[in-house]
N, C-alpha and C positions, 0 to 999 in steps of 0.2 A: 625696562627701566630698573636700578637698582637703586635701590630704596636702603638709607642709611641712618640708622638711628645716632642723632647727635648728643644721647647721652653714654651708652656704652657701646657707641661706635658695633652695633650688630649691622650687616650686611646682607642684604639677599636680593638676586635678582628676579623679577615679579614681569612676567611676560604682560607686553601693554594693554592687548584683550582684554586681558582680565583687570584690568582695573578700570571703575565705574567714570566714564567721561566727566564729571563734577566732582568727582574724590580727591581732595586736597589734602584730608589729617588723618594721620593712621596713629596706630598704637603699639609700639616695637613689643613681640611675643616674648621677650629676655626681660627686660626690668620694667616693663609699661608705660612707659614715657609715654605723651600725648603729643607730637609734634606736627609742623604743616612742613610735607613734602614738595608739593610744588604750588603755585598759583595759577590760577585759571580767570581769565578776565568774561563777565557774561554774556559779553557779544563775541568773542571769540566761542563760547559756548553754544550760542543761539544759530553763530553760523555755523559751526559742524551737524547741529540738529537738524538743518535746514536743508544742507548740503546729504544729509544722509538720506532725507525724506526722498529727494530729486532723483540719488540713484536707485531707490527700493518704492517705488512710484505703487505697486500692489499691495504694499504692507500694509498695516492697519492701524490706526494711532491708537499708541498708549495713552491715555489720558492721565493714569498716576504717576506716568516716568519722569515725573519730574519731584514730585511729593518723595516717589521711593530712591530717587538719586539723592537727594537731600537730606533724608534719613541715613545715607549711607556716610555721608560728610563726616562724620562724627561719631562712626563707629571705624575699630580697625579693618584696614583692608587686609592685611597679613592675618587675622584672624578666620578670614574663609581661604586662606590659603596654607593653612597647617599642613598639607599632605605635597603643597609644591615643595622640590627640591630637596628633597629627606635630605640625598646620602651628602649632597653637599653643604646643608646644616647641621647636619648632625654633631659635626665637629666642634663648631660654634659653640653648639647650644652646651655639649658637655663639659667646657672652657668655664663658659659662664651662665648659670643654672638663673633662675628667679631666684632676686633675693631672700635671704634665710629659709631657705627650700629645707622642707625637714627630710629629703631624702641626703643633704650632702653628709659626710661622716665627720666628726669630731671625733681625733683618737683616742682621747681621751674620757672621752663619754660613754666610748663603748670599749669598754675593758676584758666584756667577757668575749669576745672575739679577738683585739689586739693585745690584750694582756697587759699587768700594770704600766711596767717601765718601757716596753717599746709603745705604748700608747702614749706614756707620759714626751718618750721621747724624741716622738712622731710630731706630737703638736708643736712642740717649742720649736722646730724644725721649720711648720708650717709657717707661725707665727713670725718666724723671724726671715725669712726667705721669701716668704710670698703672702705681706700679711693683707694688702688690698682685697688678693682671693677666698683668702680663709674669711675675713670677717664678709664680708658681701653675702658668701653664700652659706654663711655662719647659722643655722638656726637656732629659734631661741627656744630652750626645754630648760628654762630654770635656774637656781641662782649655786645649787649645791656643788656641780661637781667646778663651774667654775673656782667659788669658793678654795674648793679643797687642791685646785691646780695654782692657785695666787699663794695657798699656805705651803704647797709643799716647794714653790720654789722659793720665798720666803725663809723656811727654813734653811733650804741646801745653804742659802749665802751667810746666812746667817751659824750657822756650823762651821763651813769655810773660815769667816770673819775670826771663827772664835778659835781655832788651829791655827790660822796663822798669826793670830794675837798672842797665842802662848809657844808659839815657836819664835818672836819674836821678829817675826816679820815686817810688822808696821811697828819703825823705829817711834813714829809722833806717838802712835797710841801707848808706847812704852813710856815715852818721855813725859805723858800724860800721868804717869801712874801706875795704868794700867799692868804694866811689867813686876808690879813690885808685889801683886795678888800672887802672881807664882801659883802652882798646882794645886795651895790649899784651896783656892776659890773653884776648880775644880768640879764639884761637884753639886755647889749652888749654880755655877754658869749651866751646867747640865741642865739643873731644873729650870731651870730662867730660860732657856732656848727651850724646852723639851715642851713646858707647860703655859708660863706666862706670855710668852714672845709671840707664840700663834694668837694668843685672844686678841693680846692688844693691836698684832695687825690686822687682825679679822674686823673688828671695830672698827679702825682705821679703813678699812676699803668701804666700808656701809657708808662711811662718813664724807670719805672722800669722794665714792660716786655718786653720793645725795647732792654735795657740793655742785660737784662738775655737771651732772644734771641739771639742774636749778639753770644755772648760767647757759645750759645750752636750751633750756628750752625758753629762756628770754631770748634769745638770739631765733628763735624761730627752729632750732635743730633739736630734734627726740623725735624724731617717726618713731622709732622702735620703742617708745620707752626709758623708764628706767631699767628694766631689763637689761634691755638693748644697751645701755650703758654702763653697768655693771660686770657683765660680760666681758664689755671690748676693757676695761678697766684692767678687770681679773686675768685675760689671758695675754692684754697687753705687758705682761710683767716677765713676758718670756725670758726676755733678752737679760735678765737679770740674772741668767744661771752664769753668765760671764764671771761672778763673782766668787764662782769657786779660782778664776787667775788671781794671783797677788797682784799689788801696785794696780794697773792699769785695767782690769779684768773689772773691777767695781764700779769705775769713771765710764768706761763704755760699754755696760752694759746698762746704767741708767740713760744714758745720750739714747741708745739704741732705744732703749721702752720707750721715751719720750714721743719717740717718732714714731714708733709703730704704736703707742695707742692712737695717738692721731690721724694715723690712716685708719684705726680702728673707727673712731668716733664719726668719721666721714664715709665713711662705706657703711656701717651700720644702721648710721642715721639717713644714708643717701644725703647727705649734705655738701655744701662748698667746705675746700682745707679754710677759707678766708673766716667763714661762720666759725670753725672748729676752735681755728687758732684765738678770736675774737674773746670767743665766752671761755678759753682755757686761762686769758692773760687775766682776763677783767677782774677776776678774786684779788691777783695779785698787786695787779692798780691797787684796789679798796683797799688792802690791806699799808700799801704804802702809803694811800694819801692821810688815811687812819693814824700811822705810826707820825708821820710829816707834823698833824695837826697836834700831837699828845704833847710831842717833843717838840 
């Protein structure tokens, strides 16, 4: 029989001997999901016991085989089968590990092996190509180097923004004003990007994943935490290095974070996108029916 787990669709096929004649729910060895594989009616049961007795007419009755088939209901049956089928799991399993497995690598976390900028820009890679994988098997060790991956591309755009502001690139932001600072602000913008611009986004992500927190765990979604959400928050912001392109480079590389923290928030949480999207909008309802009411 091949036995298919209906939440991350793992597969293995499970020779029928070995599975206990009353064993209906197993427990998939990849993400733990509890689910009923097949159904068994109790007189279809009752007759195969009956029918077994008639052909093995010397055997001896079990008197607990039914107390220890019962017991087994409801534990995994892939669980005494860890050793069937290695090499044809194997591949699976290294696909998709147990969520936040603290063996998967985050390149960014371990520096002293990948080194800063190919670690640094390894992950934005991960994050933005394949963020379902990353965050699933994403584990959580804490809120720092996150942190310091949200400030440092933070920055980049933020540097970008401020080159191409004084090269005169973004005509509105000139038309703003802005153009008329010329070289002597210069060296205040230095400071302002250099010193003040990280704290206040650094505040900003506390604040914002405290937010977005709050509302998903009304919704029923935070398995992981606020960790767990702070994280997917902090390195959902990959896609934001787009912002070193002019014009169009800013506009889609927010579109893109959007999306990719939202696979973040759903994989980390193990949650539905429906839950995700639900406690992402709802701030923004309250906030408009708020403004509706003032005004």
């Amino acid at each position: 029989m091949q036995i298919t787990c209906p939440k991350c669709e793992y597969k293995q096929d499970v020779p029928d001997e070995k599975i206990p004649p009353k064993a209906e729910k197993a427990t998939c060895p990849q993400c733990q999901e509890k689910f009923r594989f097949r159904t068994i009616l109790q007189e279809d049961f009752l007759l195969e016991q009956v029918q077994d007795e008639r052909d093995s007419p010397a055997a001896e009755p079990d008197t607990g085989y039914l107390i220890k088939e019962d017991q087994k209901e409801d534990d995994s049956i892939w669980s005494s089968l860890e050793n069937m089928g290695e090499q044809e799991g194997r591949s699976n399993r290294e696909k998709g590990r147990t969520s936040h497995e603290s063996g998967y690598d985050v390149p960014w976390e371990n520096l002293d092996q990948n080194g800063f900028f190919p670690g640094f820009i390894e992950t934005i890679k991960r994050v933005m190509l394949a963020p379902a994988t990353f965050f699933y098997r994403m584990p959580l060790k804490g809120l720092a180097m996150p942190l310091a991956f949200f400030l440092m591309i933070t920055m980049v755009q933020a540097l970008a923004t401020f080159i191409w502001n004084m090269a005169g690139i973004f005509p509105a932001t000139v038309q703003h004003g802005a153009g008329d600072l010329g070289m002597g602000m210069m060296g205040f913008g230095s400071i302002f990007i250099v010193i003040i611009y990280p704290l206040f986004m650094g505040v900003w992500l506390f604040i914002a994943s405290g937010i977005t927190h709050l509302f998903l765990t009304l919704f029923q979604v935070g398995k992981s935490g606020f960790e767990g959400t702070f994280r997917a928050t902090a390195y959902g912001s990959a896609p934001m290095i787009l912002g070193l392109l002019p014009f169009l480079g800013p506009i889609a590389g927010a579109v893109w974070s959007l999306g990719v923290t939202i696979v973040g928030y759903k994989n980390i949480h193990e949650a539905s996108f429906l839950k995700v999207i639900m406690a992402m909008l709802a701030p923004v309802f309250i906030i408009i029916i708020i403004t509706a009411l003032l005004y």
